[in-house]
C-alpha positions as CSV (number, residue, x, y, z in Angstrom):
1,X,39.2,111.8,-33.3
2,X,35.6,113.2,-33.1
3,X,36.5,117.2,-34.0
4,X,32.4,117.9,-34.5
5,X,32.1,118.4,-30.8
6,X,35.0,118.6,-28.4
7,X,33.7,117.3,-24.8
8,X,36.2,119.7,-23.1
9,X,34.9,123.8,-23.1
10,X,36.6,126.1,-21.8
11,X,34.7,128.5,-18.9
12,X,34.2,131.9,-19.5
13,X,35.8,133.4,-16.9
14,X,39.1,131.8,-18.6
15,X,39.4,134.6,-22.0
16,X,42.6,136.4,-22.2
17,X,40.4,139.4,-23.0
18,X,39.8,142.1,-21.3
19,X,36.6,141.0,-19.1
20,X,34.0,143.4,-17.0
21,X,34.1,144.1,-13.4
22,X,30.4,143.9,-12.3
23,X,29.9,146.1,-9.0
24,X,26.9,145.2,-6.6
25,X,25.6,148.7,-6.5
26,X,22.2,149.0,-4.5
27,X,20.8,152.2,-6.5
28,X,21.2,150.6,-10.0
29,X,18.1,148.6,-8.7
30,X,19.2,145.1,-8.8
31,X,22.9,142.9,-9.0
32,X,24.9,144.1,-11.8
33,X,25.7,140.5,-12.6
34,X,22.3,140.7,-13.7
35,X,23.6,143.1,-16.7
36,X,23.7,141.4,-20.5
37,X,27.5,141.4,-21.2
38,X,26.5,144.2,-24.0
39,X,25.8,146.5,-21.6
40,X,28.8,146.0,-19.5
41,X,32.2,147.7,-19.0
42,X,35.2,146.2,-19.7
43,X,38.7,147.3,-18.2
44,X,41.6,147.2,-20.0
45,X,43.8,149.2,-17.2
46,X,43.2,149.6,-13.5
47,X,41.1,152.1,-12.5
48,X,39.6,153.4,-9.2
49,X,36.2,155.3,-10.2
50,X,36.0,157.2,-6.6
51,X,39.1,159.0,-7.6
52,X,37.8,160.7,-10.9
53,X,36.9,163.7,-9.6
54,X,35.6,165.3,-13.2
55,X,33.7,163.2,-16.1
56,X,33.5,164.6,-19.2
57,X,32.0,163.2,-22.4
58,X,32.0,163.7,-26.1
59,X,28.8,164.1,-27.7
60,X,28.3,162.9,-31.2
61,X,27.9,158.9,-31.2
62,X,28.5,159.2,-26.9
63,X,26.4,161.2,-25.2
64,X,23.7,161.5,-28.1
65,X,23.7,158.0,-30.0
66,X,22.7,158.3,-33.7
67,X,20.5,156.0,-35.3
68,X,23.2,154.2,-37.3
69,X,21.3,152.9,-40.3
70,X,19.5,156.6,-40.8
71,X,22.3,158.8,-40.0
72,X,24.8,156.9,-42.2
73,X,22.0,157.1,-45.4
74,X,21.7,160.3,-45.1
75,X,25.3,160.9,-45.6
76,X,25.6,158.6,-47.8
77,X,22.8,159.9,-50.5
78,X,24.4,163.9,-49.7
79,X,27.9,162.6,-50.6
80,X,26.4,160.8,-53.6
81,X,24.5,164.0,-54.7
82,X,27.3,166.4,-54.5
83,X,29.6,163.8,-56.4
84,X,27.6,164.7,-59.1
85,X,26.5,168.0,-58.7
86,X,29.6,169.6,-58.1
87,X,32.5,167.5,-59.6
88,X,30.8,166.1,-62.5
89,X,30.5,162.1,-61.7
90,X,27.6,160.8,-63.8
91,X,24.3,159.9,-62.7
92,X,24.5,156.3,-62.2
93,X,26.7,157.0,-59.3
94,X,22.8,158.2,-57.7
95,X,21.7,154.4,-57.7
96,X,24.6,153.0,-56.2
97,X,22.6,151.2,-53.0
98,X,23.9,151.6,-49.6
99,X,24.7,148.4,-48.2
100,X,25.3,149.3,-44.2
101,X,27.1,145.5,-43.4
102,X,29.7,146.3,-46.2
103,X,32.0,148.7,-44.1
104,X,33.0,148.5,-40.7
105,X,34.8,150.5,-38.3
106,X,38.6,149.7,-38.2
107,X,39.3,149.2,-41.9
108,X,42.0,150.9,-43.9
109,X,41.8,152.5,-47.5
110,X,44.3,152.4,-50.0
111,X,43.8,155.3,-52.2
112,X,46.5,154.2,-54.7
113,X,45.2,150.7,-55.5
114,X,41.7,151.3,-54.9
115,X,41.3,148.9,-52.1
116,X,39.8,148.6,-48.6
117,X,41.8,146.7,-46.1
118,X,41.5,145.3,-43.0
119,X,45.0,144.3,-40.5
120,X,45.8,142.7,-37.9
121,X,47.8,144.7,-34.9
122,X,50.9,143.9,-36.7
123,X,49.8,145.7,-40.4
124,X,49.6,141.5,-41.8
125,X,46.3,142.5,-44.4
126,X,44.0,139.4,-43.4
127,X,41.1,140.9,-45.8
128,X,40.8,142.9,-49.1
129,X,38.4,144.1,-51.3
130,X,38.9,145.6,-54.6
131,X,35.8,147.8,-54.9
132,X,32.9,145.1,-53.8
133,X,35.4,142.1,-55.4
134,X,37.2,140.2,-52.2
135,X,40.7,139.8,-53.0
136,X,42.7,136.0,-53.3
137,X,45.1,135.2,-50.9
138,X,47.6,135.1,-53.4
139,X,46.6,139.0,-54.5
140,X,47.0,140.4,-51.2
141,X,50.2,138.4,-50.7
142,X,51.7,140.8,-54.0
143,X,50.0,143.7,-52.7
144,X,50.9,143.9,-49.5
145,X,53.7,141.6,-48.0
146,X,56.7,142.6,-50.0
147,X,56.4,146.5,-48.3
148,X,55.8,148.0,-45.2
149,X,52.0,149.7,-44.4
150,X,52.9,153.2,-43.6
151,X,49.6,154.4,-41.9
152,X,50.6,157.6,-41.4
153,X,51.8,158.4,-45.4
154,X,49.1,159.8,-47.7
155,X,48.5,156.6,-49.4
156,X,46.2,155.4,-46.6
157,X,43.2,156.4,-44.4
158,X,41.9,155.2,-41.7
159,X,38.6,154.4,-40.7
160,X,38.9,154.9,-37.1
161,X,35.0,156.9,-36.8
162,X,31.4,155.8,-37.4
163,X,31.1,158.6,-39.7
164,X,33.3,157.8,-41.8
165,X,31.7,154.4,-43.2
166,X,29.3,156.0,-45.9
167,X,32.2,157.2,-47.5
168,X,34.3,154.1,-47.8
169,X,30.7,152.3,-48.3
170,X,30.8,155.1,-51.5
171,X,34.0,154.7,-52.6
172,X,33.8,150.6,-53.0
173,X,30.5,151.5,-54.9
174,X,31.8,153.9,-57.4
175,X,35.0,151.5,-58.0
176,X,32.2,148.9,-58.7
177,X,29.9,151.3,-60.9
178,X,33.4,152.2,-63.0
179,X,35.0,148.9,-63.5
180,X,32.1,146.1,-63.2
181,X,29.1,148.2,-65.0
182,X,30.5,151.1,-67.0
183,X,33.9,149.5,-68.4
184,X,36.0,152.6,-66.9
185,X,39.2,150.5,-66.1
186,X,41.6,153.4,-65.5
187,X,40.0,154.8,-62.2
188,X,41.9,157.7,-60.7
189,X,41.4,156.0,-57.2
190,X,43.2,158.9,-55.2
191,X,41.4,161.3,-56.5
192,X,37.8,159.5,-56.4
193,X,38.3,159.5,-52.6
194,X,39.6,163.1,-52.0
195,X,36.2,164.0,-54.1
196,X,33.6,162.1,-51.8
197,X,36.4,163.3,-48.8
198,X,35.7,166.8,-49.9
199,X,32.0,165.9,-50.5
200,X,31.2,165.1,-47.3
201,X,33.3,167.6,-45.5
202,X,31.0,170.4,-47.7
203,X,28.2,168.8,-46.5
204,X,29.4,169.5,-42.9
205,X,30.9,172.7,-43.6
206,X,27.5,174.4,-45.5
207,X,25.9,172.7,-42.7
208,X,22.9,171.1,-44.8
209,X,23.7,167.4,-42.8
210,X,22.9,168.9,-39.5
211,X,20.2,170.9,-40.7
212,X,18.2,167.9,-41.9
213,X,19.1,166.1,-38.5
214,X,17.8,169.0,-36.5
215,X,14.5,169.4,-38.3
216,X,14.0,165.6,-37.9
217,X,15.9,164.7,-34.5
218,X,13.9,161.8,-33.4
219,X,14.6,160.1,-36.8
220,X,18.7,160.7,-36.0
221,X,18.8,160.8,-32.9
222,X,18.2,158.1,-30.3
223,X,16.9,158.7,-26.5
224,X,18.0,156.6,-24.0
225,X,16.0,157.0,-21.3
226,X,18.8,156.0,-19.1
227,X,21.1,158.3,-19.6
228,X,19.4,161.2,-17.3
229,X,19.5,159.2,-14.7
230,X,23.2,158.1,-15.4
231,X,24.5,162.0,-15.1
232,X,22.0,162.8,-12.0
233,X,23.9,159.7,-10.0
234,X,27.3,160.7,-11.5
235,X,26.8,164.5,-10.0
236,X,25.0,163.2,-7.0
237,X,28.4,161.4,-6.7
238,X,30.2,164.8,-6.3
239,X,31.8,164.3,-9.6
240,X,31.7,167.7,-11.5
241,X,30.7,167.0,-15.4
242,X,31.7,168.6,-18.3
243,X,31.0,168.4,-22.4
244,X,33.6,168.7,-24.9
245,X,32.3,168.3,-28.3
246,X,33.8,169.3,-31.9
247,X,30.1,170.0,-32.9
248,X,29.1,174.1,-32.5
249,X,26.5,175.7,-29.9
250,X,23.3,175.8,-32.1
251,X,23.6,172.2,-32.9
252,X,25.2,171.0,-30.0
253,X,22.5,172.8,-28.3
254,X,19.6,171.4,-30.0
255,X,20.3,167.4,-29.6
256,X,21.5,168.2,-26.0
257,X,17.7,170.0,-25.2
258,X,15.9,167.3,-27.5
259,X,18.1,164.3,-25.0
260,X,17.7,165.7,-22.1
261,X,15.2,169.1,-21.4
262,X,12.4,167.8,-19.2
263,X,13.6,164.4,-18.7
264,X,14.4,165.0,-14.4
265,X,12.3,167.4,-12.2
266,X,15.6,168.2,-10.5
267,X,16.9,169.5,-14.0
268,X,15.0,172.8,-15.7
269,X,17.2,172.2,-18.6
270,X,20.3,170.3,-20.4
271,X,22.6,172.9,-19.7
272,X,22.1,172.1,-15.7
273,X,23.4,168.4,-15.8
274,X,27.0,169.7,-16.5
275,X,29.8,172.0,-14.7
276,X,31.1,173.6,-18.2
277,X,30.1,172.6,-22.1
278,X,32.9,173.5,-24.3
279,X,32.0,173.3,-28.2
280,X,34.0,173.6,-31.2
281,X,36.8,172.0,-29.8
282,X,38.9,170.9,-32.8
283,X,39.7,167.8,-31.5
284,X,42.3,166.0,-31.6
285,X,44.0,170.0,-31.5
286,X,42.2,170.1,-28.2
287,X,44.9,168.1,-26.9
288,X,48.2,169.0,-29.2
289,X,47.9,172.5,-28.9
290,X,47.6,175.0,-26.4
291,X,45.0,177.4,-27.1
292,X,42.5,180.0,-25.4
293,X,38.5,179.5,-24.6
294,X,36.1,182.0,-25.9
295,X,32.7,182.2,-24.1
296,X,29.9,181.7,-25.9
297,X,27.2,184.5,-26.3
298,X,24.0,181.6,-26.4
299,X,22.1,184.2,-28.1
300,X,23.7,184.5,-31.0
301,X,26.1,181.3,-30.9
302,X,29.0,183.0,-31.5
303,X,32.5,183.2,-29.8
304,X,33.2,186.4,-27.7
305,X,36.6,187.9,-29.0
306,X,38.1,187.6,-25.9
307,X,40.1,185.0,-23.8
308,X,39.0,184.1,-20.5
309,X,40.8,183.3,-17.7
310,X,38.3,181.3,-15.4
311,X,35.7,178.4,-16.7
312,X,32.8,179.7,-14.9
313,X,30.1,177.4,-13.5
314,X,27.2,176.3,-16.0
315,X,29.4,178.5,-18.7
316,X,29.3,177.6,-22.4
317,X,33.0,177.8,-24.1
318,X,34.6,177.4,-28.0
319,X,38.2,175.8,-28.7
320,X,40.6,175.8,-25.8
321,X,43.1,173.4,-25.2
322,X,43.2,170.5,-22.3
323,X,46.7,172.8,-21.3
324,X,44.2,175.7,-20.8
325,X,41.4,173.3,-19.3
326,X,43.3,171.8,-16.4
327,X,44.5,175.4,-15.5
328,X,41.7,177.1,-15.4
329,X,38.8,174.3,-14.4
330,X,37.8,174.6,-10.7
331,X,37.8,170.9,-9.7
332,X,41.1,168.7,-10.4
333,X,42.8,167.6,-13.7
334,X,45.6,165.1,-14.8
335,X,44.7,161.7,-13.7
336,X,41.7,162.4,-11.6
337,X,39.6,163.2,-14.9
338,X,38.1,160.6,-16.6
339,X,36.7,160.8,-20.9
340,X,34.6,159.6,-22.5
341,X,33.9,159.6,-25.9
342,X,33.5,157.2,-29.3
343,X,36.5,158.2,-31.6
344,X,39.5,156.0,-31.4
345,X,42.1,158.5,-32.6
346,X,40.3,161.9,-31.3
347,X,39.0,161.2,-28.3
348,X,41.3,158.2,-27.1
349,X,44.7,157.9,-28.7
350,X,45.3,161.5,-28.5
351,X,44.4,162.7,-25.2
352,X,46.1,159.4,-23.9
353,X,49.1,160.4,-26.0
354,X,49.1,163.9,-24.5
355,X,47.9,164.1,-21.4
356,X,47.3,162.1,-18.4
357,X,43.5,162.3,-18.8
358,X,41.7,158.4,-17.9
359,X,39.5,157.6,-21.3
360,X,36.5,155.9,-21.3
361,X,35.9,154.3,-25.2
362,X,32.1,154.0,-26.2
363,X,31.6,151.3,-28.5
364,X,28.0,150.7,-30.1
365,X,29.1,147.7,-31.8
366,X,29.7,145.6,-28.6
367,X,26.4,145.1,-27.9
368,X,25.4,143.3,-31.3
369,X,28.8,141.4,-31.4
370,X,28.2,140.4,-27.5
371,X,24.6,139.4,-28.2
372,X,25.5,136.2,-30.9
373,X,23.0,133.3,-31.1
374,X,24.1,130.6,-28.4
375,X,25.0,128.8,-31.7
376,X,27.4,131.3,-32.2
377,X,28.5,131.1,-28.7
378,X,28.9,127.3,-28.7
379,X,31.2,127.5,-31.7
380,X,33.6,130.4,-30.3
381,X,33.9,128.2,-26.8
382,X,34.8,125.3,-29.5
383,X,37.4,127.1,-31.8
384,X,39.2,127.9,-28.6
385,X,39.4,124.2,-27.6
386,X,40.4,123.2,-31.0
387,X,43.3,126.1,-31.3
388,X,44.6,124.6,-27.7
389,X,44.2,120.8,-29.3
390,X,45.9,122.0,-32.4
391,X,48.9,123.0,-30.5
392,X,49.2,120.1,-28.4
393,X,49.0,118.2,-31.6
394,X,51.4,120.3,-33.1
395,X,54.1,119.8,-30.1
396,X,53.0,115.7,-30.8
397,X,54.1,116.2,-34.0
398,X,57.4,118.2,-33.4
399,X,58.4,115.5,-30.9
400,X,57.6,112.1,-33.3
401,X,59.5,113.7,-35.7
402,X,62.7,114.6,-33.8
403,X,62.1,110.6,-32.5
404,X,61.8,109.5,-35.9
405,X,65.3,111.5,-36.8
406,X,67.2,110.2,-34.0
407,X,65.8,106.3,-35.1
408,X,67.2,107.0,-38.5
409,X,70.4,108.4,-37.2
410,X,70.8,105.2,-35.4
411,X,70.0,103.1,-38.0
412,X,72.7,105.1,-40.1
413,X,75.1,104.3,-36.7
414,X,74.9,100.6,-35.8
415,X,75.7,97.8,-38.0
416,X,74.3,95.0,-35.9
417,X,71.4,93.0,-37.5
418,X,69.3,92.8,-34.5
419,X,69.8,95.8,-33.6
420,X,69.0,97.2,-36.9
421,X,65.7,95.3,-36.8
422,X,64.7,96.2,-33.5
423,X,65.1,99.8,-34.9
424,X,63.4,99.2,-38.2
425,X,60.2,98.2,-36.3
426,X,60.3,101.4,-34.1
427,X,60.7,103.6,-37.1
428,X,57.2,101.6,-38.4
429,X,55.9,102.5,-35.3
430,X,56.8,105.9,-35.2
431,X,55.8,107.0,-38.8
432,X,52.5,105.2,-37.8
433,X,51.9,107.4,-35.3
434,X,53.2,110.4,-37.0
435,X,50.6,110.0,-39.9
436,X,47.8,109.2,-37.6
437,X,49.0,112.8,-36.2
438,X,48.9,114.4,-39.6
439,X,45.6,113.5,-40.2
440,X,44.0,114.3,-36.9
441,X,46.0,117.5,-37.4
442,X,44.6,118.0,-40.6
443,X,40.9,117.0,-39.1
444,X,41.4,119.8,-36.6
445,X,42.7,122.6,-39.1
446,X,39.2,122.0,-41.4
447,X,36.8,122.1,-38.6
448,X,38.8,125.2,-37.2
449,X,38.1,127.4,-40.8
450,X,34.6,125.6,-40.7
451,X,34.3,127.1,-37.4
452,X,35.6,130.4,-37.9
453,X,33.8,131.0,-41.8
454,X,30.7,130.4,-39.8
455,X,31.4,133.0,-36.4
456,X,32.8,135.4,-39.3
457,X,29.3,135.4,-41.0
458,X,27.5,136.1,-37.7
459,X,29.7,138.8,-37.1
460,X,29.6,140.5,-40.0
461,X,29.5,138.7,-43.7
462,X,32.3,140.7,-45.6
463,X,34.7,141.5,-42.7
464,X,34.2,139.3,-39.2
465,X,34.7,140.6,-36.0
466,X,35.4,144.5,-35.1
467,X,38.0,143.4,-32.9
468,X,39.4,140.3,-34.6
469,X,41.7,139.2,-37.5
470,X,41.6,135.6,-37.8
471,X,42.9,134.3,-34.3
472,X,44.5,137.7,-33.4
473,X,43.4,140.9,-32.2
474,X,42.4,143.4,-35.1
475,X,44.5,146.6,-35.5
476,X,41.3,148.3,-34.3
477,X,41.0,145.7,-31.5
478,X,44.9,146.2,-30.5
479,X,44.4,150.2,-30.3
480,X,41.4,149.8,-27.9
481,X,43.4,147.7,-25.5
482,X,46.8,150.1,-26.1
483,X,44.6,153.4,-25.4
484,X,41.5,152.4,-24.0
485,X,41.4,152.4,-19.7
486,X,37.4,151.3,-19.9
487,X,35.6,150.4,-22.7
488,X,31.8,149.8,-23.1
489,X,28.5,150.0,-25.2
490,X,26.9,153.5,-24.4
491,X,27.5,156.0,-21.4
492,X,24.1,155.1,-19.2
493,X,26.2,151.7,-18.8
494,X,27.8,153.6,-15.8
495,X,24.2,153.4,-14.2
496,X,24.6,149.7,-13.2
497,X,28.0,150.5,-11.0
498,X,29.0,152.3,-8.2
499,X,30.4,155.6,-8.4
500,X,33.0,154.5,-6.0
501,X,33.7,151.3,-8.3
502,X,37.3,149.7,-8.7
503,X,37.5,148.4,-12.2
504,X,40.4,145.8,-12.2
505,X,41.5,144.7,-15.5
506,X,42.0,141.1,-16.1
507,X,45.9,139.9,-15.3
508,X,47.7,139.8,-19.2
509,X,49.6,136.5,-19.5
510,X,52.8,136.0,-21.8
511,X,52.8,133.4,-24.3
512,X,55.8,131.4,-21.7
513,X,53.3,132.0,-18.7
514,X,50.7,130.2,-20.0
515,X,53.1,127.7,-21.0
């Protein structure tokens, strides 16, 4: 068996994933067929786009994309400073490099051993690295399959945001640094992460971060020139939008002008494109609990000390709670609203968890994971055709073996010469076969990690696909299908479909139905 090249591919139209639903929209200026599949939206549960009657959208990483390589230094080299500054690390941890491809979104950290993790839907650890050293199978076997992951217990945290890579980028540094270069082999892992935890949070709290960004947006910040447009056919829809950001008025307010002031005649300023902005929202508290909006005095920034009891049109609020939202907004809540914002757990889980708000996931890595080489292509459409070959070889091997038993069990049973030469050739015959079998089995399994070492590296070098652990969804991957009604790249994807679109997700099969 030739298992360089399989003659048989499989179309694309065939993946069990979930796939996009182009609309033929005559304002987005062309087909939408036409659309690179990195800048299309995928649907992962029904939903009709004429009844969302509100859009509203997060802003950091979803309205206003960073740029990723910039913003992510910058954090990294403030987290590294104050390491030192204020809790005493030495100096060498200042020449630590970042490496951006190291961390990816979707990994886990485990504070007690020191080690970065990334699972499958079902917690199985496929990948490990101690510091910047990958671990054996055989280690991660002892680590991590005798005992349950608990997510949820202090042990663990999870990188579910894009902000949160410099950090674990850090922490796999300083691990390195200790062990590898300055012989410290008793690291207090636990404690080195709280320290860059708290690091980075005091970079955010003293607000020296956003004040760099805001003296420098266009080296932070990146315009899309689409996205104006994008909100103008969205409102022009009769859909009223709003803002819901965790990020405070005189920030929120300066990346929101520096997007969007100036961009559309028919706008004199940011503030026009939406219904309501709401800032400081605490999320994922936004959704759990149930508190009051303060209007915000735009002179000063700050919160009036008083509740309000109507969301006023163009009006700028702080906190609140989606309770207090759906109450008091003029246009319609529950189902009819649609979100859309780039944090797994904030934005999606919990305001799918809590409320029957639609969610909309932006996801920046889709368009560099969707735009492989053809190479690349060519060996994904072949690793599917070989895992389908592998199991029809595996069910050829099942069934010569069960043959092969009951040939033996004959032989055992019949005492007739003839007989038990008639079923001495078959049992010849059969093992034959059943090693021919083996081989082109074993053919097929070293092609198949040929295959996937080689899409891995494409991906990404240390950690493959966002979305993917070995031939199963990542846990990452399984949360965007569980939460997730529409996924995509950024928000001025919505340009390209109708406002009146019906995005129909792809029908799920069951392991017996595609049997």
């Amino acid at each position: 068996m030739d298992v360089q090249r399989l003659p048989e591919r499989l179309e694309s139209g065939t993946s069990s994933t979930p796939e996009a639903v182009i609309a033929l929209d005559p304002e987005a200026g062309g087909e939408a067929n036409a659309l690179s599949p990195g800048r299309r939206i995928f649907t992962c549960r029904n939903l009709r786009f004429d009844q969302i009657s509100q859009v509203g959208f997060d802003m950091d990483y979803t309205l206003a994309p960073y740029v990723k390589r910039n913003i992510e230094e910058l954090s990294f080299r403030l987290t590294a400073e104050r390491l030192v500054k204020a809790h005493g690390y030495p100096e060498e941890v200042l020449t630590i490099e970042y490496d951006p491809r190291f961390v990816v979104r979707g990994l886990a950290v485990d504070k007690r051993l020191g080690n970065l993790l990334k699972m499958n839907g079902h917690n199985y650890v496929g990948r490990a690295y101690h510091g910047r050293r990958p671990l054996s199978k055989e280690e991660r076997i002892e680590l991590y399959r005798n005992q349950k992951i608990r997510l949820n217990t202090p042990r663990y945290y999870w990188l579910d945001t894009l902000f949160a890579l410099p950090e674990a980028i850090l922490y796999a540094g300083v691990i390195d640094l200790y062990e590898n270069q300055l012989g410290i082999k008793k690291v207090a892992y636990a404690k080195l992460f709280e320290d860059i935890r708290e690091s980075i949070d005091a970079c955010h709290r003293d607000g020296s971060l956003k004040a760099i960004v805001k003296a420098d947006l266009g080296r932070y910040i990146a315009v899309d020139p689409a996205l104006p447009p994008t909100l103008h056919k969205l409102r022009s829809a009769g859909k009223r939008l709003f803002v819901l950001t965790n990020s405070m008025w005189d920030y929120t307010n300066a990346v929101m002008s520096f997007l969007l002031d100036g961009k559309l005649a028919e706008y004199p300023g940011w503030l026009n494109y939406f219904d309501v902005v709401i800032v400081g929202a605490g999320k994922p508290e936004f959704f759990t609990e149930n508190r009051e909006f303060r209007r915000v005095n735009l002179e000063s920034g700050l919160a009036v000390d008083h509740p309000v009891n109507r969301l006023e049109p163009r009006g700028v609020y702080q906190g609140g709670s989606i309770r207090r939202f759906d109450k008091l907004s003029p246009g319609e809540g529950g189902d009819r609203v649609l979100y859309v914002g780039d944090h797994i757990y904030g934005d999606i889980i919990r305001s799918k968890k809590d409320s029957l708000w639609r969610t909309a996931l932006i996801l920046e890595e889709l368009e560099s994971e969707l735009g492989l080489p053809d190479e690349i292509q060519r060996a994904q459409l072949d690793l599917v055709a070989l895992e389908e070959h592998r199991e029809h070889l595996d069910d050829e091997t099942t069934n010569l073996k069960l043959r092969l038993n009951q040939v033996e069990q004959a032989m055992d049973d019949h005492g007739d010469p003839a007989r038990q030469e008639e079923l001495s050739r078959m049992k010849r015959q059969l093992r034959l076969s059943l090693d021919r079998k083996r081989r082109d089995l074993k053919a097929v399994i070293a092609r198949r990690e040929e295959l996937t070492q080689q899409i891995d590296q494409a991906y990404n070098p240390y950690w493959g696909s966002v979305f993917k652990e070995g031939s199963e969804l990542s846990r990452f991957g399984e949360q965007v299908e569980d939460y997730a009604c529409l996924y995509t790249s950024r928000v001025s994807n919505f340009l390209s479909y109708s406002p009146s679109q019906y995005f129909r997700s792809p029908r799920h099969w069951m392991a017996h139905e595609k049997a």
